[in-house]
Structure formats: structure tokens, C-alpha cells
Kinemage of the C-alpha trace (Angstrom):
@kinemage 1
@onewidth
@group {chain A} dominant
@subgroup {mainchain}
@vectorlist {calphas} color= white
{ca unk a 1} P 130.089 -127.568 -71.948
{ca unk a 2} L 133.618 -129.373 -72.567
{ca unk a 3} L 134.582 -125.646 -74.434
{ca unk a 4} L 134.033 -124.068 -71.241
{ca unk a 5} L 135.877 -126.196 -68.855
{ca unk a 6} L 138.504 -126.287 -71.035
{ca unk a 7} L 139.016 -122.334 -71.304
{ca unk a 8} L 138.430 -122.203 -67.535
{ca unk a 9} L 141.224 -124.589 -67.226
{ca unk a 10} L 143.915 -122.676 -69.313
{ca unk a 11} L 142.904 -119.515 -67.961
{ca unk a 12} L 143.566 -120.830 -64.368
{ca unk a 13} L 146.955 -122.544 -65.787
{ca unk a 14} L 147.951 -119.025 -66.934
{ca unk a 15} L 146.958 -117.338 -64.383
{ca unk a 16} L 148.684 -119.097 -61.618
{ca unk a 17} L 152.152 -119.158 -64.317
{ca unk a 18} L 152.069 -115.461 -64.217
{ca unk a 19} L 151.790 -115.406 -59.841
{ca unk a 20} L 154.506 -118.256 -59.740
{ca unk a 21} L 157.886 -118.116 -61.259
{ca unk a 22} L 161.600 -119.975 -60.687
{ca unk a 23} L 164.897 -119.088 -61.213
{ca unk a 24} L 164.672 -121.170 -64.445
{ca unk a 25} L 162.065 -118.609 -65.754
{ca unk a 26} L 164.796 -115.817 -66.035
{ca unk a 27} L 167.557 -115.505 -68.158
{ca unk a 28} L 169.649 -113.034 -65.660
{ca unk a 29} L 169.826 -112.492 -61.971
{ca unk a 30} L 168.878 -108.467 -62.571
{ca unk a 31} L 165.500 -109.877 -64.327
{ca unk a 32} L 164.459 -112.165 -61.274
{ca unk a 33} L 165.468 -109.527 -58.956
{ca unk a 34} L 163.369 -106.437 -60.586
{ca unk a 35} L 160.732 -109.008 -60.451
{ca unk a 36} L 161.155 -110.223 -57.526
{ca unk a 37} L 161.004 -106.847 -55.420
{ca unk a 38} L 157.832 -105.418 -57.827
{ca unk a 39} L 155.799 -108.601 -56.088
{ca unk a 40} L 157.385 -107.661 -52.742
{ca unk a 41} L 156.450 -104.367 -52.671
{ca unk a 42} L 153.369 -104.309 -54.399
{ca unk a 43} L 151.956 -107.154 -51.059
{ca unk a 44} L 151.501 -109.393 -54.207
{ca unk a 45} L 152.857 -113.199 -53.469
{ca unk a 46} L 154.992 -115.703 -55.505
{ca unk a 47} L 158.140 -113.751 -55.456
{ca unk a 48} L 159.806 -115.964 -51.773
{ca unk a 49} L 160.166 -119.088 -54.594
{ca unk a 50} L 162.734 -117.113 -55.462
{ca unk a 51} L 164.929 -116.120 -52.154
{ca unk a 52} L 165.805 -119.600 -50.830
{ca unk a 53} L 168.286 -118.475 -48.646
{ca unk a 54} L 166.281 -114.855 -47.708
{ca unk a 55} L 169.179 -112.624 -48.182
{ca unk a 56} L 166.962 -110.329 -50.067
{ca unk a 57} L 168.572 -111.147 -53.541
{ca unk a 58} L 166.179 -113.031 -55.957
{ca unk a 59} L 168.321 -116.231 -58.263
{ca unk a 60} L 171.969 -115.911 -56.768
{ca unk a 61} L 173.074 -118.142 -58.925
{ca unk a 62} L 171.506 -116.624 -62.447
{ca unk a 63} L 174.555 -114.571 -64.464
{ca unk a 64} L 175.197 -111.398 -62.767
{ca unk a 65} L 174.446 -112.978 -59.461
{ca unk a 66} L 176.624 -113.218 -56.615
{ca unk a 67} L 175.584 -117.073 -54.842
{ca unk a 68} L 177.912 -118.812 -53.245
{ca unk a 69} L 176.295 -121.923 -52.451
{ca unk a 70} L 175.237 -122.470 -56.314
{ca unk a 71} L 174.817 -126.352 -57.619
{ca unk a 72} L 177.413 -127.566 -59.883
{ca unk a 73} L 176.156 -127.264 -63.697
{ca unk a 74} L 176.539 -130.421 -65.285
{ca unk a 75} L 178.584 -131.691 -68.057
């Protein structure tokens, strides 16, 4: 009994990691962004997380993107 509600419980924790992802989960702004537009397209959700400022680019402020309002990194 304690088995199963424990596999049912990392399944579910996987399974909602893989729908929902942040900037931090990419390494490059081209990464988010293929991403990012295969959820789009595909009517699949999880992928506005990643558009704050709906522009249509995922993670600005990854390398290779282009944000201009970016935080500050710290020190």
C-alpha cells in the first residue's frame, strides 16, 4: 500500500516536471524557444511560464537572447 502511493506520487511529480518548465531549466535562449513553440503549436500547455512579457520569444534573457528588461546577475 505505502509502495503504491509512493510510485503514484513520483510519477505525478514527473509528470507535471515534464508539462512545466522555467527559464532556469534551459541552458540557451534557442533551447527554451524550440521548446517553447513545439507546446504552442502542438495546443499542449506550460510553454506561457516562459513568455512573461508575450513578445513571442521564450527566456529573453538566456544567452543568445535579445531581453532588454533582464535582472541584474549578481556578484
Amino acid at each position: 500500500m505505502i509502495y503504491e502511493i509512493f510510485t503514484h506520487f513520483r510519477f505525478r511529480v514527473h509528470f507535471r516536471s515534464s508539462l512545466c518548465k522555467k527559464c532556469a531549466d534551459f541552458s540557451t535562449q534557442q533551447q527554451a524557444q524550440k521548446w517553447y513553440e513545439q507546446r504552442k503549436k502542438s495546443g499542449q500547455t506550460g510553454w506561457k511560464s516562459l513568455d512573461r512579457d508575450g513578445d513571442g520569444q521564450a527566456c529573453d534573457c538566456l544567452p543568445g537572447g535579445h531581453g532588454k528588461k533582464c535582472p541584474k546577475k549578481k556578484k
